[in-house]
ChimeraX commands (.cxc) that place a marker at each C-alpha (Angstrom):
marker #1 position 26.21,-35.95,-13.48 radius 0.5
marker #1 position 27.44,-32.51,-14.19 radius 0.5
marker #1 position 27.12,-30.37,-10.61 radius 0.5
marker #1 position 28.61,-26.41,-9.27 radius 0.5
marker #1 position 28.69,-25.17,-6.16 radius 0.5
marker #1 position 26.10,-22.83,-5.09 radius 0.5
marker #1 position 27.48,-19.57,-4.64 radius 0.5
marker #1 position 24.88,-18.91,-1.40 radius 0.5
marker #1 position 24.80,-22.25,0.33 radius 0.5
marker #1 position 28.09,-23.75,-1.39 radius 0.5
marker #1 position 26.50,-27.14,-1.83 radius 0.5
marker #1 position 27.61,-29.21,-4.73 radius 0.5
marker #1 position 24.52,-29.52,-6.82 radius 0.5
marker #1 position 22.91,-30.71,-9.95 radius 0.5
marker #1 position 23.26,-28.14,-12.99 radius 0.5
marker #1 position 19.84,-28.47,-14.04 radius 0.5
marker #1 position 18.90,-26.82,-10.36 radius 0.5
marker #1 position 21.21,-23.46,-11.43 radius 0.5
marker #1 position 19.85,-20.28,-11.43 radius 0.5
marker #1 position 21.78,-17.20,-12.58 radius 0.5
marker #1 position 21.22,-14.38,-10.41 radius 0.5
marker #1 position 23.02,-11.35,-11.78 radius 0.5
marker #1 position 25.80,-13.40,-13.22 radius 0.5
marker #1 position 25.86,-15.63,-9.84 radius 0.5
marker #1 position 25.05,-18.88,-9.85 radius 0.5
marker #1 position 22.71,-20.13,-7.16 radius 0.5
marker #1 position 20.64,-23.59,-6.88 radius 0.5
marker #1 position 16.69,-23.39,-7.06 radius 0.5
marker #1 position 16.02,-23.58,-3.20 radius 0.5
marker #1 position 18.33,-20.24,-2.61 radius 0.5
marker #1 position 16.95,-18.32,-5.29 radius 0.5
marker #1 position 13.46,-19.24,-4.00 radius 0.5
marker #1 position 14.14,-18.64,-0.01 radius 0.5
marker #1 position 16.33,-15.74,-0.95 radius 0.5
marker #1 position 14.94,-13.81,-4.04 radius 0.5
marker #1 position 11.52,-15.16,-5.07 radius 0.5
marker #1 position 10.39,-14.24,-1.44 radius 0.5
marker #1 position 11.33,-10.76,-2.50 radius 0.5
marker #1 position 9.40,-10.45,-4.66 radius 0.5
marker #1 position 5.92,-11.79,-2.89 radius 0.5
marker #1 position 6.78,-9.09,-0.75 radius 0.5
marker #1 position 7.43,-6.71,-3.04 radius 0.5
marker #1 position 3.69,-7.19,-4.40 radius 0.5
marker #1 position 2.25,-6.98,-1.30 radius 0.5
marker #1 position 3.91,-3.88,0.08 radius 0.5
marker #1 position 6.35,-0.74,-1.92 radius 0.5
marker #1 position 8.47,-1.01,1.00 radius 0.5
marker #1 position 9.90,-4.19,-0.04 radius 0.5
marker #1 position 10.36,-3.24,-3.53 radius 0.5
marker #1 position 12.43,-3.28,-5.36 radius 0.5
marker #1 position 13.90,-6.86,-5.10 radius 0.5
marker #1 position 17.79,-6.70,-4.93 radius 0.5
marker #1 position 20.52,-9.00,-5.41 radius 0.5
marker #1 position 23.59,-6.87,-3.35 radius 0.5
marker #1 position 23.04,-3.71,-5.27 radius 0.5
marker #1 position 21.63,-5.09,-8.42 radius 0.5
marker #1 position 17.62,-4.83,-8.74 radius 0.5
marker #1 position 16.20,-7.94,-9.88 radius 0.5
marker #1 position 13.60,-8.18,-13.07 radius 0.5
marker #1 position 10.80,-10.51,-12.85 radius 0.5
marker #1 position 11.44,-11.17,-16.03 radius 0.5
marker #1 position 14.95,-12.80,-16.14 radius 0.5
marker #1 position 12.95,-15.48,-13.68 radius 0.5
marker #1 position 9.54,-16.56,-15.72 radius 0.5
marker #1 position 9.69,-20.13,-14.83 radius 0.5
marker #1 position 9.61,-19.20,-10.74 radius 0.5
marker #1 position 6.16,-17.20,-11.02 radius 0.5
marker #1 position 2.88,-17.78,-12.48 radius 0.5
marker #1 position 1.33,-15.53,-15.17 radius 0.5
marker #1 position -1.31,-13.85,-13.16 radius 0.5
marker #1 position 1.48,-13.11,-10.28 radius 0.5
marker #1 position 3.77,-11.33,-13.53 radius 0.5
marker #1 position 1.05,-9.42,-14.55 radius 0.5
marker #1 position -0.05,-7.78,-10.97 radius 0.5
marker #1 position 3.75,-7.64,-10.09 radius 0.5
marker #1 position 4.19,-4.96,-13.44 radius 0.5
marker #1 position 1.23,-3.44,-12.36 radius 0.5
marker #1 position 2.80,-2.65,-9.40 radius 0.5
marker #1 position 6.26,-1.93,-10.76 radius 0.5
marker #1 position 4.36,0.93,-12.94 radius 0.5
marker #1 position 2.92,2.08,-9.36 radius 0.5
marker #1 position 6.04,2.16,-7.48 radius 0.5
marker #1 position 8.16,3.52,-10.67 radius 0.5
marker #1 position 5.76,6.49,-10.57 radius 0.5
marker #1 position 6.84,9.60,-8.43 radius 0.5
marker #1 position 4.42,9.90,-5.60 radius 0.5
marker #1 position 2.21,13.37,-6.82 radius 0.5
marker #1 position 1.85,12.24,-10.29 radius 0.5
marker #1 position 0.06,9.00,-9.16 radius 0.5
marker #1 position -3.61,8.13,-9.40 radius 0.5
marker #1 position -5.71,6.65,-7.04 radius 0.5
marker #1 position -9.67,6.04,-7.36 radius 0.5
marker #1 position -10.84,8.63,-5.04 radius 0.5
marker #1 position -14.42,6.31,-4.79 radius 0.5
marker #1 position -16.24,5.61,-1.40 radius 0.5
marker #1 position -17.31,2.41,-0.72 radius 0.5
marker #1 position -19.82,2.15,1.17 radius 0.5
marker #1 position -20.44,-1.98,2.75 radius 0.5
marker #1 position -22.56,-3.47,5.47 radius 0.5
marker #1 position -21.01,-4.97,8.76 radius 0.5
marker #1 position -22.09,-8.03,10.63 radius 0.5
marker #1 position -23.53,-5.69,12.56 radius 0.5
marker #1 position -25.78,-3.82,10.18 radius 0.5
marker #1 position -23.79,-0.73,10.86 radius 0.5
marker #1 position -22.39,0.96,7.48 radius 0.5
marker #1 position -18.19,1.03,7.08 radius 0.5
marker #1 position -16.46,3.20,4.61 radius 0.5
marker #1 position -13.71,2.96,2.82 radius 0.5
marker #1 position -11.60,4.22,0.17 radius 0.5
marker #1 position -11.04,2.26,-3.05 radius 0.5
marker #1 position -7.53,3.31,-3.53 radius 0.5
marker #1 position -6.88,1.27,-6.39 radius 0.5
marker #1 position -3.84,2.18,-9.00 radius 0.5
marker #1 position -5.27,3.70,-12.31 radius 0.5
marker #1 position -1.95,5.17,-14.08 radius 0.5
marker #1 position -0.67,8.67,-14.08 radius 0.5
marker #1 position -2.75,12.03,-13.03 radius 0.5
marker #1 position -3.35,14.04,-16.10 radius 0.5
marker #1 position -3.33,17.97,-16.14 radius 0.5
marker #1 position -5.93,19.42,-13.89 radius 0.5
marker #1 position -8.70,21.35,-16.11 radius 0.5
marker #1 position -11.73,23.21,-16.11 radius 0.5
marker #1 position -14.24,20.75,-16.88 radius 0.5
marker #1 position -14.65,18.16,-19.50 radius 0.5
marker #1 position -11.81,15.80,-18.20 radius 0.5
marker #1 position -11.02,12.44,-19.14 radius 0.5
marker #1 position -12.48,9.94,-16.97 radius 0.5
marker #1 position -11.04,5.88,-16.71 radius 0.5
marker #1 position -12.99,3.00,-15.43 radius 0.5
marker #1 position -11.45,1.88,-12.01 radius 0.5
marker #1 position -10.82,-1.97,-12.60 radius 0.5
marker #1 position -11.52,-2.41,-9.34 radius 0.5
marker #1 position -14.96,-0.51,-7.77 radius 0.5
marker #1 position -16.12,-0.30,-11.91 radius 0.5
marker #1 position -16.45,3.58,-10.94 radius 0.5
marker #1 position -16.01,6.06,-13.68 radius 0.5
marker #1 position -12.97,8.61,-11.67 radius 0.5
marker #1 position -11.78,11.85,-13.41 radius 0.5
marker #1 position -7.73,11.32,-14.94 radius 0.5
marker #1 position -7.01,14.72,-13.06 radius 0.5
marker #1 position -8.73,14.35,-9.56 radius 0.5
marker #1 position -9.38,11.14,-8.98 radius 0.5
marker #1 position -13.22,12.16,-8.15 radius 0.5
marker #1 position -16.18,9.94,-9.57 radius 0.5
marker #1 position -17.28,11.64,-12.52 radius 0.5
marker #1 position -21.00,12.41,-12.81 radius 0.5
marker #1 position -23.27,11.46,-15.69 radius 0.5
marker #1 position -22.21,14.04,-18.57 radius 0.5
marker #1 position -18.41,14.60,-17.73 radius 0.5
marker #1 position -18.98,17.97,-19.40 radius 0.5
marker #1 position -20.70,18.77,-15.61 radius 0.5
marker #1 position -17.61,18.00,-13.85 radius 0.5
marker #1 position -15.04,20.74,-12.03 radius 0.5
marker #1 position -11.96,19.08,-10.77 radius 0.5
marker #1 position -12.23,20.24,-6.83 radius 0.5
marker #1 position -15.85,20.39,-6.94 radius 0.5
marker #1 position -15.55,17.44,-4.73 radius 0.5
marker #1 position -12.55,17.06,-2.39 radius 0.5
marker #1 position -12.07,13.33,-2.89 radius 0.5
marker #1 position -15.48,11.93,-2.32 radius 0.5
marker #1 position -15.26,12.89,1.12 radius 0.5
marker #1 position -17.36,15.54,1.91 radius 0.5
marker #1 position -19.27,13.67,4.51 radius 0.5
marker #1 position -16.55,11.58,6.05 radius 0.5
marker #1 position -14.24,12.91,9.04 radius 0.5
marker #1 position -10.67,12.64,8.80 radius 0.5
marker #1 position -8.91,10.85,11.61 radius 0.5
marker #1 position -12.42,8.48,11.90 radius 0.5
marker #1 position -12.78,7.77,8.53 radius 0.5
marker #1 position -9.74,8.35,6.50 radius 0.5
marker #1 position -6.57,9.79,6.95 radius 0.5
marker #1 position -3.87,11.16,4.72 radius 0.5
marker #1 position -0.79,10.54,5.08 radius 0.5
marker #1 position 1.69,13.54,5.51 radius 0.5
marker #1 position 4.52,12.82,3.32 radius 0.5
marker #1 position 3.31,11.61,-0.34 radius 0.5
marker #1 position -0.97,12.47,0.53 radius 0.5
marker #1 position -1.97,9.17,0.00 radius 0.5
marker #1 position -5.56,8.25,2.01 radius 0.5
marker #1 position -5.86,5.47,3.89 radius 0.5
marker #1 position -8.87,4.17,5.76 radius 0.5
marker #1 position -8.82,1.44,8.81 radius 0.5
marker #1 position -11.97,-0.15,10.59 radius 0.5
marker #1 position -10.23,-0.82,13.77 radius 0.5
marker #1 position -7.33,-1.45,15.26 radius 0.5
marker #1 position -3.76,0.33,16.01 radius 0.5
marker #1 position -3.66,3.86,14.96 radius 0.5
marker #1 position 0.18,3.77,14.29 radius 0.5
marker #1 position -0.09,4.01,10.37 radius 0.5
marker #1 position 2.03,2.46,7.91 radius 0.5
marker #1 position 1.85,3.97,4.80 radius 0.5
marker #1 position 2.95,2.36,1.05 radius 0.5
marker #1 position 5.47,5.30,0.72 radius 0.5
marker #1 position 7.19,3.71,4.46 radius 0.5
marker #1 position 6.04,6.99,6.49 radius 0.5
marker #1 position 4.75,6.11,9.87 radius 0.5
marker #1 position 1.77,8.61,11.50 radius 0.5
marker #1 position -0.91,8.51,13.41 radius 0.5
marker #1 position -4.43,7.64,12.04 radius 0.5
marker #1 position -6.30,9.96,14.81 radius 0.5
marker #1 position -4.28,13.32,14.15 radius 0.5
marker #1 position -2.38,12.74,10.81 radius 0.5
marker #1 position 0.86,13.68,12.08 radius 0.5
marker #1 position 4.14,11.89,11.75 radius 0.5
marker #1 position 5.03,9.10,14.35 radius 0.5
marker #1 position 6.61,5.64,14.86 radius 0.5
marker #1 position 5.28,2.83,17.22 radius 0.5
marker #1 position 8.17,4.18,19.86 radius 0.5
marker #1 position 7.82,7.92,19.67 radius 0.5
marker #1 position 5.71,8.04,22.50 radius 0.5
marker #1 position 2.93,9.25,20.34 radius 0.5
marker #1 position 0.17,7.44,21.68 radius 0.5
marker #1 position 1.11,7.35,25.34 radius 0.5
marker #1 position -1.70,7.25,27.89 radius 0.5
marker #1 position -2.16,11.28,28.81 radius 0.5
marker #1 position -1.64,12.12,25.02 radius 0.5
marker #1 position -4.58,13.24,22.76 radius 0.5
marker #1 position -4.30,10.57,20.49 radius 0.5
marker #1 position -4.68,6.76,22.25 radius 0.5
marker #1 position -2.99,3.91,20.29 radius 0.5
marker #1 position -5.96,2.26,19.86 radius 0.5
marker #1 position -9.59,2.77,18.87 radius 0.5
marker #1 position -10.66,6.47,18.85 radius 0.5
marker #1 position -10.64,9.06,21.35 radius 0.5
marker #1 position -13.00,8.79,24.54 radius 0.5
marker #1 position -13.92,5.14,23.30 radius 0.5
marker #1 position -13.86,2.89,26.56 radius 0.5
marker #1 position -12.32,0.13,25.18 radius 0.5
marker #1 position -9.29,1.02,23.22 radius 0.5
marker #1 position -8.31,3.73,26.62 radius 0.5
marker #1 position -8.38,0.40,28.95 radius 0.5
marker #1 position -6.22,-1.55,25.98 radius 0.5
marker #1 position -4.07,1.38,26.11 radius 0.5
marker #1 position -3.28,1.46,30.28 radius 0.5
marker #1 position -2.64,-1.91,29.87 radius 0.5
marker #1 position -0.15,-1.98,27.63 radius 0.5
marker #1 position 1.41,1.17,29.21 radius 0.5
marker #1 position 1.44,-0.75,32.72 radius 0.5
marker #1 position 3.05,-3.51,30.94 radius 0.5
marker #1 position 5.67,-1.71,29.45 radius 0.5
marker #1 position 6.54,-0.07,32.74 radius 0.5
marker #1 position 7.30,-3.65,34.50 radius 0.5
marker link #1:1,2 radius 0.2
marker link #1:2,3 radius 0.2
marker link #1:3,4 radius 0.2
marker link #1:4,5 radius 0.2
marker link #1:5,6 radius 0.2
marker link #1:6,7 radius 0.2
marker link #1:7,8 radius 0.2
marker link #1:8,9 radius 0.2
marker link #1:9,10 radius 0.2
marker link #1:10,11 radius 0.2
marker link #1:11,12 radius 0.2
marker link #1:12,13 radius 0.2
marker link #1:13,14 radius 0.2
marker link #1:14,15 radius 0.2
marker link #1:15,16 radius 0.2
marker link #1:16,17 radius 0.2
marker link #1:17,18 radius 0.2
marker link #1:18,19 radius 0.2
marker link #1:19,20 radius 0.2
marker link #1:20,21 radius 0.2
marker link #1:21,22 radius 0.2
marker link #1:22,23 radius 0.2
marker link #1:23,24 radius 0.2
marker link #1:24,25 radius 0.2
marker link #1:25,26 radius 0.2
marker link #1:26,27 radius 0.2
marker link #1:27,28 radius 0.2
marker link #1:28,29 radius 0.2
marker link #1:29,30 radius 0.2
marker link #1:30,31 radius 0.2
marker link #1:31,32 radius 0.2
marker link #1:32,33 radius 0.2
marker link #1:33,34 radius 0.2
marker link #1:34,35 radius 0.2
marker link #1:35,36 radius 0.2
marker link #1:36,37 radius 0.2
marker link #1:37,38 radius 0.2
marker link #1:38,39 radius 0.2
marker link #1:39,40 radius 0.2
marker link #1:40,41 radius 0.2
marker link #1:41,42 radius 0.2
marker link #1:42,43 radius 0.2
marker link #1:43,44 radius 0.2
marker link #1:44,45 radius 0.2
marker link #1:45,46 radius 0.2
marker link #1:46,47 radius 0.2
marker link #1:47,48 radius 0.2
marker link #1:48,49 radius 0.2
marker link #1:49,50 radius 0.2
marker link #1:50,51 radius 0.2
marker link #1:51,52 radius 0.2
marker link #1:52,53 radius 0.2
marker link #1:53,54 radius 0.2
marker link #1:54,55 radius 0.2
marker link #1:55,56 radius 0.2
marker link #1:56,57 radius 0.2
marker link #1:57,58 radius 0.2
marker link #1:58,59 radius 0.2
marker link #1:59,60 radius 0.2
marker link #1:60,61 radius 0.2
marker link #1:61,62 radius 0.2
marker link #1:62,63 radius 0.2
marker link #1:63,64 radius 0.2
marker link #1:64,65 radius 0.2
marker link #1:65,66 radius 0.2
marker link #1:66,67 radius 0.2
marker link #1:67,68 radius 0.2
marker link #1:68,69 radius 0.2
marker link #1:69,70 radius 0.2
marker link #1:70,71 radius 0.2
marker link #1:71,72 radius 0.2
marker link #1:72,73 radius 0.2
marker link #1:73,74 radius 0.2
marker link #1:74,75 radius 0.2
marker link #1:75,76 radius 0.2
marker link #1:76,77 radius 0.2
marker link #1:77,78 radius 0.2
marker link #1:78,79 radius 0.2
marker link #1:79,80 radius 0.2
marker link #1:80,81 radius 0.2
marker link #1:81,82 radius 0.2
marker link #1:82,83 radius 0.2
marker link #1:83,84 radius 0.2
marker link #1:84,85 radius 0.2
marker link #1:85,86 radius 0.2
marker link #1:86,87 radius 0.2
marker link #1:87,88 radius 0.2
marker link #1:88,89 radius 0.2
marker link #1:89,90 radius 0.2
marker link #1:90,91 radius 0.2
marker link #1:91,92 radius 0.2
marker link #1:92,93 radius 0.2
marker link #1:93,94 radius 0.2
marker link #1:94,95 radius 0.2
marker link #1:95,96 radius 0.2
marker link #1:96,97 radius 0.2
marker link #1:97,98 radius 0.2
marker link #1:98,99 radius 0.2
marker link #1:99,100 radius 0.2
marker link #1:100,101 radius 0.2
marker link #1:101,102 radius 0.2
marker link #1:102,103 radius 0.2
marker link #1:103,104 radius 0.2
marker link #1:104,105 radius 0.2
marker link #1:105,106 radius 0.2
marker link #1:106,107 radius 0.2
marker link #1:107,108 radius 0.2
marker link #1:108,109 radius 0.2
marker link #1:109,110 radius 0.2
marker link #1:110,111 radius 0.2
marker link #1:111,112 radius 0.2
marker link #1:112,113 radius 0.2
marker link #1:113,114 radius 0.2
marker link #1:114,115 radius 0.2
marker link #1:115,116 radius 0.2
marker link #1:116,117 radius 0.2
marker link #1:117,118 radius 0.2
marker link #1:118,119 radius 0.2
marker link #1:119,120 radius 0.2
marker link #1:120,121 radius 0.2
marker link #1:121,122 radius 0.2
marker link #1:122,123 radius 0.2
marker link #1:123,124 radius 0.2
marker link #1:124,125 radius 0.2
marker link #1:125,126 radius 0.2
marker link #1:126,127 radius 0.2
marker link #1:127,128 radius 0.2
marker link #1:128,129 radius 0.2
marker link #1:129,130 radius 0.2
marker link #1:130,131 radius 0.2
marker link #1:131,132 radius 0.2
marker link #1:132,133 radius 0.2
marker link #1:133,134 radius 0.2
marker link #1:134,135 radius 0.2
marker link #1:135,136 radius 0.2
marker link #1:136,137 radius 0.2
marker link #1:137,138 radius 0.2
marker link #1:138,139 radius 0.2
marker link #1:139,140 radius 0.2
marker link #1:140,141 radius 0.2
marker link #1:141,142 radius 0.2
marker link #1:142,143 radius 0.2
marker link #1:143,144 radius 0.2
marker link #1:144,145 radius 0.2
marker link #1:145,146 radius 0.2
marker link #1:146,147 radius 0.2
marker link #1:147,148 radius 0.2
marker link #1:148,149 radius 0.2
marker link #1:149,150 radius 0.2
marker link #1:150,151 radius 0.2
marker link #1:151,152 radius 0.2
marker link #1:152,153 radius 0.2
marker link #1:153,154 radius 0.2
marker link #1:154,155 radius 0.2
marker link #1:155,156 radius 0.2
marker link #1:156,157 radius 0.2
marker link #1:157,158 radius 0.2
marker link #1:158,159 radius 0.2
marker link #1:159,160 radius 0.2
marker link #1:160,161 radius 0.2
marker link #1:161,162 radius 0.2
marker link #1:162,163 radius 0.2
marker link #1:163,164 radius 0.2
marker link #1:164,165 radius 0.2
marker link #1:165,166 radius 0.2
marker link #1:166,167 radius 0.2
marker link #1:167,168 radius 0.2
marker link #1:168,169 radius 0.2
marker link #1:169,170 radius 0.2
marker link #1:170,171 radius 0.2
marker link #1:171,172 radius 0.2
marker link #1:172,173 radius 0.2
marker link #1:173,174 radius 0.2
marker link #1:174,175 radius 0.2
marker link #1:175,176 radius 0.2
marker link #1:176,177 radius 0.2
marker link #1:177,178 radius 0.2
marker link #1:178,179 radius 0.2
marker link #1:179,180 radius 0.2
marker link #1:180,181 radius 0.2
marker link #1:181,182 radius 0.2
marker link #1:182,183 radius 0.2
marker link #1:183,184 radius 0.2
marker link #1:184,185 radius 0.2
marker link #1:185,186 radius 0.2
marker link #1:186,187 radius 0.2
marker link #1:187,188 radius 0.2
marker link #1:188,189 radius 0.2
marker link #1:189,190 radius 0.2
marker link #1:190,191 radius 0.2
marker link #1:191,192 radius 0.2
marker link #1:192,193 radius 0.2
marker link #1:193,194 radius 0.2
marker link #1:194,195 radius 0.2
marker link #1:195,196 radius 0.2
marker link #1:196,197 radius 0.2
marker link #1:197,198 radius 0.2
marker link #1:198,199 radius 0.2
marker link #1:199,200 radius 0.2
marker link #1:200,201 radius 0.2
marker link #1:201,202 radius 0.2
marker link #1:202,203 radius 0.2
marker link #1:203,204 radius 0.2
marker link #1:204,205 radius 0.2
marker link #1:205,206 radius 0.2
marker link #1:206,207 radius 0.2
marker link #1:207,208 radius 0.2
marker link #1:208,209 radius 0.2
marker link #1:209,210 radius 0.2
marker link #1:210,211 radius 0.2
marker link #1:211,212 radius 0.2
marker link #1:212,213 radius 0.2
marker link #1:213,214 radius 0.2
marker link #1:214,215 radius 0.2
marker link #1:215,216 radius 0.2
marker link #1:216,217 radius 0.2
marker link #1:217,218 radius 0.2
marker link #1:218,219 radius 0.2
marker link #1:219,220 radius 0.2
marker link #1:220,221 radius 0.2
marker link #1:221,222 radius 0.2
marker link #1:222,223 radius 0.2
marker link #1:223,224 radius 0.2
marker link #1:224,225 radius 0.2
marker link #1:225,226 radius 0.2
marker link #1:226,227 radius 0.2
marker link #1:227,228 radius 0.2
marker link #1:228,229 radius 0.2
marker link #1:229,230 radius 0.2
marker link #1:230,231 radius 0.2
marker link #1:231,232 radius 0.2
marker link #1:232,233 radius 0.2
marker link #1:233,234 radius 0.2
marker link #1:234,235 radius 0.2
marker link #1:235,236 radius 0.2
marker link #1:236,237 radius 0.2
marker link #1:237,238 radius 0.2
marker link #1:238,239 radius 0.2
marker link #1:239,240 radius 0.2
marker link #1:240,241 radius 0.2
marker link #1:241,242 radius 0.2
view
């Protein structure tokens, strides 16, 4: 039986197992701990992308056999996201509006990926179908285009927000403007472009900074004044001074 040596683990192995990894050879269980994990996390999250092999990026599609076809197809999706520079991206600018457990209304901001902004005009813009929410969103603004897109102004409507606070119901994030909502828990943001802020204030901070100390405007959890997330918060102080 024909066999090479891994060149990750160095075990002698079966030739059939060989993958070529930017001219390496490696068996099937290294590329798949190593290299197809970078990819799942690549789809999940832009700071994991690209995949890399040392310094060469890695194509999904030098590796068909290793992914299904639904998983290519939402990976390239993604690739065209994270290939595109930050301000020419666009994102459905549509509130969603669903019910909690509670009966209490939650909003939230679709988000979803629909290609590349087009030039801002007057009115008449282009509108796409969001694959997603099935909203109709202008190709400049991102807004939900009315009936007769003759009627629409781009900045009419400042991202379907008009009746949502920022800081309780969205936040943008202060390096590439990208909105993010959250229902609950930590304030200490994570965006898709890596920046780290706060939720409450929308200003830059990591989980260390301090930011969110107890005394500070902005508590780490839950929103300010709110009984709960200040008691979370001494706690956690008191138990990082022991």
């Amino acid at each position: 039986m024909s066999t090479f040596n891994c060149q990750a683990c160095i075990d002698d192995t079966p030739i059939e197992q060989m993958v070529l990894v930017a001219g390496d050879s490696l068996c099937q269980d290294c590329f798949i701990v190593g290299y197809k994990s970078q990819f799942v996390s690549a789809l999940k999250s832009e700071i994991d992308y690209p995949p890399h092999y040392a310094s060469e990026i890695l194509d999904i599609d030098d590796f068909p056999s290793f992914f299904d076809p639904d998983f290519i197809r939402a990976y390239k999706v993604k690739v065209k996201e994270y290939t595109t520079p930050i301000p020419d991206r666009l994102y459905c600018n549509n509130n969603i509006e669903t019910r909690r457990p509670d009966f209490t209304m939650s909003h939230a901001i679709c988000s979803n990926f629909l290609g590349t902004k087009a030039a801002p005009q007057d009115k008449g813009t282009d509108s796409i179908l969001c694959s997603s929410c099935s909203s109709h969103v202008c190709t400049s603004c991102a807004d939900q285009m009315p009936g007769d897109q003759e009627e629409h102004t781009c900045g009419a409507v400042i991202d379907g927000l008009e009746n949502q606070t920022r800081g309780v119901d969205y936040q943008i994030c202060p390096a590439c403007q990208f909105k993010i909502s959250l229902r609950d828990g930590c304030n200490h943001m994570t965006c898709r472009c890596g920046h780290s802020f706060c939720y409450i204030c929308g200003k830059s901070a990591t989980f260390s900074s301090g930011h969110w100390d107890p005394g500070n405007p902005c508590p780490r959890y839950s929103q300010p004044r709110t009984e709960p997330g200040r008691i979370y918060d001494i706690e956690m102080w008191q138990v990082r001074a022991q």
